[in-house]
VEXDREN-2710 file (C-alpha; in Angstrom, 1 decimal):
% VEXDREN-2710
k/r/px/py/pz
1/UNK/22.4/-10.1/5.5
2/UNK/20.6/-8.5/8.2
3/UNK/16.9/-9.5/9.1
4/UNK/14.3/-7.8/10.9
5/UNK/10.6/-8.9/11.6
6/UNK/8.0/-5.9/12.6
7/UNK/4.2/-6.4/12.9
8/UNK/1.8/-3.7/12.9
9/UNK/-1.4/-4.5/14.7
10/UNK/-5.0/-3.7/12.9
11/UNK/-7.3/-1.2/14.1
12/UNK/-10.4/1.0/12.8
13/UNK/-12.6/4.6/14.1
14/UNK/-15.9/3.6/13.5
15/UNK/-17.2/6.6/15.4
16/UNK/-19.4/9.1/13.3
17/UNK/-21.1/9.3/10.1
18/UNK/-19.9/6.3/7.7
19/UNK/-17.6/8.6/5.4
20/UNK/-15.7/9.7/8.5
21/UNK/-14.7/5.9/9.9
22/UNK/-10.9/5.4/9.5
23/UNK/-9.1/2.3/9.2
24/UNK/-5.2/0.9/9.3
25/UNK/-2.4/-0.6/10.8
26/UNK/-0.3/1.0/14.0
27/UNK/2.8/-0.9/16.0
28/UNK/6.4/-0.3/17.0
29/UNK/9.0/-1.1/13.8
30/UNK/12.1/-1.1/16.5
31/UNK/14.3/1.4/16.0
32/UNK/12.2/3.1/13.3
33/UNK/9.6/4.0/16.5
34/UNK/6.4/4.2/16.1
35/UNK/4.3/3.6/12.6
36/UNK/0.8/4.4/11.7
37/UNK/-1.0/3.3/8.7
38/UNK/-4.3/5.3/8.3
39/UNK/-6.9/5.1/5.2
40/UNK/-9.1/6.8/4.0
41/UNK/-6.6/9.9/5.7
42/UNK/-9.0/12.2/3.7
43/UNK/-10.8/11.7/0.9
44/UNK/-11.2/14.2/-2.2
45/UNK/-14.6/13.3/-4.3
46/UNK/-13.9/9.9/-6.1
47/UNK/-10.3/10.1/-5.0
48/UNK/-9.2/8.2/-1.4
49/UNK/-5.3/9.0/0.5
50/UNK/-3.6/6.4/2.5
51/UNK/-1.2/8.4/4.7
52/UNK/2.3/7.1/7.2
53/UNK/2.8/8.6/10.0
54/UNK/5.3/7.7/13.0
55/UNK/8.4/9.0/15.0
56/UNK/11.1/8.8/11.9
57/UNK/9.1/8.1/9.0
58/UNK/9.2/10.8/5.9
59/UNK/5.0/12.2/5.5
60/UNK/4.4/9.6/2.9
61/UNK/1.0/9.5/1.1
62/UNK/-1.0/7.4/-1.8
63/UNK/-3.9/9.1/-3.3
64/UNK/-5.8/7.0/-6.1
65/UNK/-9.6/6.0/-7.4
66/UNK/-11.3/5.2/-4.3
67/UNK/-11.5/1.2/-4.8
68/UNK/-13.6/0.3/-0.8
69/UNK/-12.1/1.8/1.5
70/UNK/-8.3/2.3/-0.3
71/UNK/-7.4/3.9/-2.9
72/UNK/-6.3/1.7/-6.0
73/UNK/-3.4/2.1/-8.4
74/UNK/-5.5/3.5/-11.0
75/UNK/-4.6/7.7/-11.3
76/UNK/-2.2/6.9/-7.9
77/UNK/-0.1/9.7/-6.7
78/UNK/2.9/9.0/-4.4
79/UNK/4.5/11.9/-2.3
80/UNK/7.6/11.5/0.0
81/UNK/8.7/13.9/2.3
82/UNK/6.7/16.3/0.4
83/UNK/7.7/15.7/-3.1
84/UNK/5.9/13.8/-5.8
85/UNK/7.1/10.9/-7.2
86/UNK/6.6/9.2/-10.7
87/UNK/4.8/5.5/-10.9
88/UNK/5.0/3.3/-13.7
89/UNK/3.7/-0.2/-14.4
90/UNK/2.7/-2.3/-17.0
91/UNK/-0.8/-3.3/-16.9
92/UNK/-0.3/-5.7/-19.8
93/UNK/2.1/-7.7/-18.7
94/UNK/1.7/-11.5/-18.1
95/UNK/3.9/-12.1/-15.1
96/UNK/4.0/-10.7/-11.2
97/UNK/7.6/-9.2/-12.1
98/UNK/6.4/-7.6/-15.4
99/UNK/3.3/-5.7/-13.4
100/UNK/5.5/-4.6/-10.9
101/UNK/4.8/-0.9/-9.8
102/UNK/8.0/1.2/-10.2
103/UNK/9.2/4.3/-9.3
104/UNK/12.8/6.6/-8.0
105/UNK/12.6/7.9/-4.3
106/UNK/15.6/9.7/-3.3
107/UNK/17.5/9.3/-6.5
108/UNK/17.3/5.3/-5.2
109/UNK/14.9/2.9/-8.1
110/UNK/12.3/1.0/-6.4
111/UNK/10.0/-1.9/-7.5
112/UNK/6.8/-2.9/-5.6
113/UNK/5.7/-6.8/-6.2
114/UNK/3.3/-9.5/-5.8
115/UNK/4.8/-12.5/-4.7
116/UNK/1.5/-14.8/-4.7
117/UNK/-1.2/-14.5/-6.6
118/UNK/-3.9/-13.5/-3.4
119/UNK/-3.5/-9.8/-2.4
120/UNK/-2.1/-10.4/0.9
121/UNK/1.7/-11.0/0.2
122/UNK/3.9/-8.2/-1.6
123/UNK/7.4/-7.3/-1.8
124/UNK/9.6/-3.9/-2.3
125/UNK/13.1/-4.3/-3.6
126/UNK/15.7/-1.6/-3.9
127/UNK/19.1/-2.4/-4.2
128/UNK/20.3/-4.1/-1.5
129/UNK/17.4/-4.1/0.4
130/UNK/13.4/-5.8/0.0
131/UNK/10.8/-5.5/2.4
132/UNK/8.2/-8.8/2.1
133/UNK/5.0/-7.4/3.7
134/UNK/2.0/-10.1/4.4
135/UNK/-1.3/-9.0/5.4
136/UNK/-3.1/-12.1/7.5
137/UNK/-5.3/-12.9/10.0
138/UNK/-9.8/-11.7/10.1
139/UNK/-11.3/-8.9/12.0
140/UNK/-9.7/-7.4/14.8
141/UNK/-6.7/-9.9/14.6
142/UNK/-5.5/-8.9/11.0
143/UNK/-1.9/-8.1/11.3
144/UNK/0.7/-6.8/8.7
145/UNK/4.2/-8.1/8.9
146/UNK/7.1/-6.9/7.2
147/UNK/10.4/-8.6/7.1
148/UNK/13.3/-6.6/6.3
149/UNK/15.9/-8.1/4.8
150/UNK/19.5/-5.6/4.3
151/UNK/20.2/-2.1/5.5
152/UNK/16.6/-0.4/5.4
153/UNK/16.1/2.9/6.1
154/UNK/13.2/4.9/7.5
155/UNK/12.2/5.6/3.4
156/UNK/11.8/2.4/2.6
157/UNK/9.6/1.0/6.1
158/UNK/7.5/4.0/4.6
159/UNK/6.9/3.3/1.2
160/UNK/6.0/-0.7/2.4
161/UNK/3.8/0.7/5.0
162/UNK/2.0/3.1/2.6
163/UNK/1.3/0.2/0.2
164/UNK/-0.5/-1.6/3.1
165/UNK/-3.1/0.8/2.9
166/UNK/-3.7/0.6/-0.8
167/UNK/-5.5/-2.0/-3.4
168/UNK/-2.8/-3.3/-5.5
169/UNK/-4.8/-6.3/-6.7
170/UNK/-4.2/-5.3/-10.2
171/UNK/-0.1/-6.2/-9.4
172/UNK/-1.5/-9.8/-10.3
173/UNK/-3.3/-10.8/-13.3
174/UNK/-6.3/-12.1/-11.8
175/UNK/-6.8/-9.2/-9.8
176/UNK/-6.6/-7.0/-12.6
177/UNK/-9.5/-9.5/-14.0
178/UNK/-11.4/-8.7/-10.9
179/UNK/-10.9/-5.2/-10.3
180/UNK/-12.0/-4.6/-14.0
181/UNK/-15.1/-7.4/-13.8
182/UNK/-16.3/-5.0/-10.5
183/UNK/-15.6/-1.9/-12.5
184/UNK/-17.7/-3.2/-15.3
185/UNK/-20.6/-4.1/-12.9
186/UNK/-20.8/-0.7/-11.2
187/UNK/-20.4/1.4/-14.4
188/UNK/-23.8/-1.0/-15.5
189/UNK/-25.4/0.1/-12.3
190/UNK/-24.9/3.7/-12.8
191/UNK/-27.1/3.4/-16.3
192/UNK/-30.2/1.6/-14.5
END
């Protein structure tokens, strides 16, 4: 099976008024070219997009409840190559493969995993092919690394990269704890 190891560097705009700074990850994925990762790419009231740009990759976005500086999977909207696609998950379910966010790019099924219980490491699997993405490293040395394993295409390097750029804590259980304990604490501030 082949195997392929491509890291994206971190960067960040911090130029300008606060709701203008951008963030994300940019490197060369071999022959894929080059890749950007930017987020917020724009921001719609309450709602953030994560966008992929680069020399082969499809215009893939992710636009969801801001959650910091990402948007999170809650209301998310995925568009490849200009056409919207369908994401489902279940949100009650006990295990990392059961919370899995799926969805059908290109007639082709995809499912989007955590594969530790910290944020960092997640995994896309199509038939055939699975993408392990890590996130590591502090300030300006964070990386993301993705290691393709099989035949991937420029669809799938987009749809990992994409996911970089969004909160997907809630793919583990005790993220979903988290995410809904800070939910909790900022609907309580809005009342005081």
């Amino acid at each position: 099976m082949q195997q392929h190891t491509y890291t994206l560097d971190y960067w960040d705009d911090r130029s300008g008024h606060r709701l203008t700074w951008k963030f994300g990850y940019r490197g060369a994925a071999g022959p894929f070219g080059k890749i950007e990762v930017i987020y917020p790419a724009s921001r719609r009231g309450d709602r953030h997009v994560t966008e992929v740009r680069g020399d082969s990759m499809p215009a893939t976005s992710f636009g969801g409840w801001a959650y910091g500086r990402k948007p999170s999977l809650y209301m998310g909207q995925l568009s490849v190559g200009g056409a919207g696609i369908r994401l489902k998950r279940n949100r009650w379910a006990q295990t990392r493969a059961g919370r899995a966010l799926r969805m059908q790019v290109a007639g082709r099924e995809y499912r989007y995993l955590a594969t530790s219980a910290r944020h960092r490491d997640r995994t896309l699997v199509r038939n055939g092919v699975e993408i392990r993405t890590s996130r590591h490293g502090r300030g300006a040395r964070k990386k993301a690394t993705f290691t393709v394993l099989g035949p991937a295409d420029a669809t799938d390097l987009a749809l990992a990269a994409v996911m970089c750029g969004v909160n997907t804590r809630n793919l583990t259980r005790g993220g979903a704890v988290r995410a809904f304990l800070n939910r909790s604490m900022n609907w309580l501030d809005a009342f005081q």
